[in-house]
N, C-alpha and C positions, 0 to 999 in steps of 0.2 A: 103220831105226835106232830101236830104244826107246828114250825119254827114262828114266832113273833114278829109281828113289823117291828122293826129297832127304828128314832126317828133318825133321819140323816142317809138310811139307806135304803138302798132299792130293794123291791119284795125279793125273794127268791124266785128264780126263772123254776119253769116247770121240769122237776129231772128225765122226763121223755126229752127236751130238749138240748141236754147239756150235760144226760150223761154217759155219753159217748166222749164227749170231750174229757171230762174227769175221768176215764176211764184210762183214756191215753195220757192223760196227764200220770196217772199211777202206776200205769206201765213205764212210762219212761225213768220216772222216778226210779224205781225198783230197778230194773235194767241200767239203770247206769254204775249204781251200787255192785249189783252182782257181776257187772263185767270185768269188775279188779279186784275186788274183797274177798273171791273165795281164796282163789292164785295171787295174792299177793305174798304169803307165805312161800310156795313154791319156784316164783319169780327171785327172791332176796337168796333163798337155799339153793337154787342154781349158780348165784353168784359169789356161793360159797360164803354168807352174810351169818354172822353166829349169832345162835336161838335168841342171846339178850335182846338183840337188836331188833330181831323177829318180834320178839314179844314187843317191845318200845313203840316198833310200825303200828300193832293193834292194842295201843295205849292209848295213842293219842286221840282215836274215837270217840269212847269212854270221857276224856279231857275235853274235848268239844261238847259236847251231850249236858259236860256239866255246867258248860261257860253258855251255852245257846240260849238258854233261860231269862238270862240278863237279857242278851241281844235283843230278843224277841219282846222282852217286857218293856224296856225302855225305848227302843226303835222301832220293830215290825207292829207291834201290836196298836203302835198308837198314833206316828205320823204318816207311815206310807200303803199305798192300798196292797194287800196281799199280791196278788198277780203281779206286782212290779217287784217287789222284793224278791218272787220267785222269780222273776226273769234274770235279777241281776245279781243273786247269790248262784245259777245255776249258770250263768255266763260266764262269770268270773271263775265260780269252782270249777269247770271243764276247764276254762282255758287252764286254770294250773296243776290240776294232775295230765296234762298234755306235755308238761314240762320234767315229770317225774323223771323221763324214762335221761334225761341231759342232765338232771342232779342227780342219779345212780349213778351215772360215767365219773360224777367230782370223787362221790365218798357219802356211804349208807346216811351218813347224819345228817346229810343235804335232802339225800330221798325222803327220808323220815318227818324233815321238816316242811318238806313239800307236801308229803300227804297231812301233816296236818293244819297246814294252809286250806287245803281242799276238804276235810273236814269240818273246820271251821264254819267253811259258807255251805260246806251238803248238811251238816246236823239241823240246822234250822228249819231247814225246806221239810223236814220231815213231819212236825208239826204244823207248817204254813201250809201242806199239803192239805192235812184232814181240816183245819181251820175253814180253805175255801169251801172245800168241800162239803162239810156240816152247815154252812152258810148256802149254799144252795139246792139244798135239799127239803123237802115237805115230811118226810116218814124218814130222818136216819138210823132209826132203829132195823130198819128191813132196807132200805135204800142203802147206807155207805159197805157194807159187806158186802154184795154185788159190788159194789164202786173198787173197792179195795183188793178183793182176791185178783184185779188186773197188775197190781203191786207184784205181788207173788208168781203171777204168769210172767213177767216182766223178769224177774231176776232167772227164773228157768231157763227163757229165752235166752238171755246175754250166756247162762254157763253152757248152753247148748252153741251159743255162737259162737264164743271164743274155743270150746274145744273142734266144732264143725273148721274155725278157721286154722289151726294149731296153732293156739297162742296163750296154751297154759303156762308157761314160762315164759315167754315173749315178753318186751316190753311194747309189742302193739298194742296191748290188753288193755295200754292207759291212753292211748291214741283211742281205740273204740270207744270209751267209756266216757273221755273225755269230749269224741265229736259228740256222744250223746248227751250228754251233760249243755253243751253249747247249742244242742237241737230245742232239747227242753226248754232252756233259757227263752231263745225267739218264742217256740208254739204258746207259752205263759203268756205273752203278752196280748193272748185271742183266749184266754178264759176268761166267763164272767168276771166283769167289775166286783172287786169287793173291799167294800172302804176299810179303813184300820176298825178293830171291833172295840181296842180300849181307846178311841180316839177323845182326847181332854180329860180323859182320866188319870191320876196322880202314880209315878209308878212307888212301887213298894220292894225292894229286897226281902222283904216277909214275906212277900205272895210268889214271888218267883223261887223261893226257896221255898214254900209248899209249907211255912216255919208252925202256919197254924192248923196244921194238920196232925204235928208231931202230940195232939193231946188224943188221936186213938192210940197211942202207944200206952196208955193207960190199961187199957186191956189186955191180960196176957196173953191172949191169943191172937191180937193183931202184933202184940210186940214180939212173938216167938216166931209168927208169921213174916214180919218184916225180914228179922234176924236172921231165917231159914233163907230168905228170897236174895239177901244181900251175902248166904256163905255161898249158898249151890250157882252162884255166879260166876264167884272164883275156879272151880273144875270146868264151864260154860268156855271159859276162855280159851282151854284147851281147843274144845273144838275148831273154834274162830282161827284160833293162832296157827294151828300144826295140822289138823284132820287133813287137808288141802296136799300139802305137802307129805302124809302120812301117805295116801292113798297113792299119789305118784309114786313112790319109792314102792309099793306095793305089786307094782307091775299095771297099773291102768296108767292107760296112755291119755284116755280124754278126763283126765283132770276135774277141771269145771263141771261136763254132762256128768259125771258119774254122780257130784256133791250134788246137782239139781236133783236127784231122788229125794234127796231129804226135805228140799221145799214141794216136792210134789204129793209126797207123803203127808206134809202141814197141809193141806188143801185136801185131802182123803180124813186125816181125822178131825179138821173142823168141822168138816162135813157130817160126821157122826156124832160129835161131843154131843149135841141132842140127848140123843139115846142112852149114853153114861150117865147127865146130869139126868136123867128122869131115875135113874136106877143106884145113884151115888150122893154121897154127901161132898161137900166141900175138899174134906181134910181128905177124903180117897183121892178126889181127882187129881190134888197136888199131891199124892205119893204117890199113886202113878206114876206122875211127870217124873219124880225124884225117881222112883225104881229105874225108871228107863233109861234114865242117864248112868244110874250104874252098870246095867247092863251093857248100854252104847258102849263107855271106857273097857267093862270086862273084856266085852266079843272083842277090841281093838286090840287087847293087852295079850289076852290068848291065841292069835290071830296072826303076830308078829312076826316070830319066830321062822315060822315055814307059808307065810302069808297065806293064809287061805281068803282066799279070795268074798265065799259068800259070806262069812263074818263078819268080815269089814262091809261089806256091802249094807248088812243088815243093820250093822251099825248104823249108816249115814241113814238109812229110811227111819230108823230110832226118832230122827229129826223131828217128824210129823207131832210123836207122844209129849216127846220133851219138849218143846215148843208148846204146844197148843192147851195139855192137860194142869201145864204149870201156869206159864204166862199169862194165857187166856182167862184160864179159872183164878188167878189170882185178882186179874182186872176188875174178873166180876163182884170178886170178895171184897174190895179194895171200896167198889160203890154203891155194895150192899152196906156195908159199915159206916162208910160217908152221910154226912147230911148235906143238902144241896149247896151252900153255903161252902163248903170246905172241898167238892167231889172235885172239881180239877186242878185244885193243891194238894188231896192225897195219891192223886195221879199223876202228878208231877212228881212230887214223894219218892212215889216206888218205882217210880223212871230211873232218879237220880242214886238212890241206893243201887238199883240192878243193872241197868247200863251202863250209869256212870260209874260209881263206886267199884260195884262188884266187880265187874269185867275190866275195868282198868286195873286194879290189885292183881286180879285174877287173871290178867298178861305178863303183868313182870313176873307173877311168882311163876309160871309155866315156862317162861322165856329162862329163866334163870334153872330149873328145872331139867328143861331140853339142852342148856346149855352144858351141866353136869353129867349128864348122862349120854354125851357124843365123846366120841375117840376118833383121832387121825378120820375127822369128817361121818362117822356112821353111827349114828343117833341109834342108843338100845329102846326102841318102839316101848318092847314089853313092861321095861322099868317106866317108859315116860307116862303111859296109858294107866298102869297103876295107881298111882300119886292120884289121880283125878277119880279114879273109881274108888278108892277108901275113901276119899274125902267127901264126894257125892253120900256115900253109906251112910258115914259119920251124921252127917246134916240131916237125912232121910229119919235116922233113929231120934236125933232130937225133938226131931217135927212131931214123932209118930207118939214119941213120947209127953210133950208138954204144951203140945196143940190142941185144944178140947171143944172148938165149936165144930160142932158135927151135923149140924144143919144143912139140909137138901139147898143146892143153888136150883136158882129158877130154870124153867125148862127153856132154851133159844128156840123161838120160831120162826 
């Protein structure tokens, strides 16, 4: 697929020439994320910081995710050219998770509101990311997935770097993260030019709330779909919130490298989804995804007790199934049901239910959770691991039960 001359902008440079550059732009990206988000749980539970709180830190994500929409609608998208926005949301956002580790010294709700200062200006980029990106490409259907699995190498990296350095618990974690976050800022401003894409276009709160998409919800299968995608977010949060800090208390000492199995894992079965969508329908691939996560909570909840170690291990590589056979297959489903007119408001849509929605519910109630079930400091694993695995089941059966398009998704080539 050729991307369109748009008038007002430059063609697209050739991606032999530029993408190497995006490449690193997607690593950096990713590595700055992954260099404090896995251990940031484990950093707050060293400081003896109770679960609610924990949970509130991986709230406010979620809270940004839902506010970046506007940002992006009524300012990135329409007065400033992409690569400056990303230079100066990625400036600004390192310099202030630089600052985290001197608001943990005040009091947790200083830290808390630091990171979601830095949230704020990292959720945007996330989007502004693939924007340049799809804008300078020729074929992104075959071109941005090479582009992007550097994303994915990038956060490996950062949890390989922070345990190589010992700073799972560290507050240097936010110093790394942070100089990268300020590396990325400068390198943005040597990425192709790319003009605002809604520039003189009128903004709309309908379009950035994705508002005229909510008429697939008309079909019970996309509405039972949605429903499923927005409960099995809330057990998701478990992982995000405690997995990090689960596995420390488990007896691994490299923290970060141990959790980078489960993005290494995403990169092994995106690799193969292929081969399951030529052999599966739709509704399998997203049970999958949901089985697996039952299993990940199970192996964790069983696991506890006398820690065995390849359990939990097996668990965090679980990452790869749950990720890729839910998320990914949902995407597809998302714009298979789309018409072009509507495809990236019901992509925003199920952003804002699964990132935002789900995963922010799905911290407090976890945080609040793990907070019940610690005593004089020692969290019972096996109760808190459970709670997330019935409730993963729960959602699995509803799906299995009143989800009924069972139509093959296209084969990725």
């Amino acid at each position: 697929m050729n991307i369109p001359t748009v008038p007002g902008f430059p063609p697209p440079a050739a991606p032999g020439a530029i993408g190497a550059r995006l490449s690193v732009m997607m690593f950096l990206e990713f590595f700055l994320w992954g260099a404090w988000y896995v251990t940031m749980g484990p950093y707050m539970a060293s400081k003896d910081i109770d679960a609610t709180l924990i949970g509130w830190a991986y709230t406010v994500g979620p809270i940004a995710a839902i506010i970046s929409p506007f940002f992006l609608g009524m300012i990135a998208d329409r007065f400033f050219a992409t690569e400056r926005v990303l230079a100066a949301m990625h400036i600004l956002g390192g310099a202030i998770l630089c600052a985290a580790p001197a608001a943990a010294a005040v009091s947790p709700e200083a830290f808390i509101g630091v990171v979601f200062l830095h949230m704020l200006c990292f959720m945007p980029t996330l989007g502004l990311t693939n924007t340049l990106s799809f804008h300078n490409m020729t074929n992104p259907e075959k071109q941005f997935p090479m582009i992007r699995v550097w994303g994915t190498i990038g956060w490996i990296a950062a949890n390989w770097v922070i345990s190589q350095m010992k700073f799972d618990t560290s507050p240097n974690m936010f110093y790394v993260a942070g100089g990268s976050g300020v590396l990325l800022g400068i390198y943005s401003f040597s990425l192709p030019h790319t003009p605002p894409p809604a520039k003189g276009k009128a903004f709309s709160a309908r379009d950035a709330l994705g508002l005229d998409a909510l008429a697939l919800l008309k079909s019970k299968s996309f509405a039972v779909f949605t429903l499923c995608s927005f409960l099995i977010c809330i057990p998701l949060a478990a992982y995000y919130s405690f997995a990090g800090e689960y596995v420390g208390a488990s007896g691994f000492e490299k923290i970060a490298s141990t959790m980078s199995y489960g993005q290494m894992s995403e990169i092994f079965f995106m690799l193969v989804m292929p081969l399951f969508f030529a052999r599966l329908g739709v509704k399998w691939m997203l049970l999958v995804g949901m089985a697996a996560w039952v299993a990940r909570y199970g192996l964790f909840s069983a696991a506890a007790d006398d820690q065995v170690k390849w359990m939990i291990l097996a668990g965090v590589i679980l990452h790869g199934i749950c990720y890729d056979f839910f998320f990914v297959t949902g995407q597809i489903y998302v714009d298979q049901k789309s018409t072009p007119a509507i495809r990236g408001q019901a992509q925003g849509l199920l952003v804002l239910v699964t990132q935002g929605l789900g995963l922010g519910i799905g911290a407090q109630i976890m945080g609040r959770i793990a907070s019940a079930n610690t005593t004089a400091g020692v969290r019972d694993w096996a109760s808190i691991w459970m709670v997330p695995a019935v409730f993963a089941a729960v959602v699995m059966v509803i799906f299995f039960l009143f989800f009924t398009d069972r139509k093959k998704a296209p084969v990725i080539e």
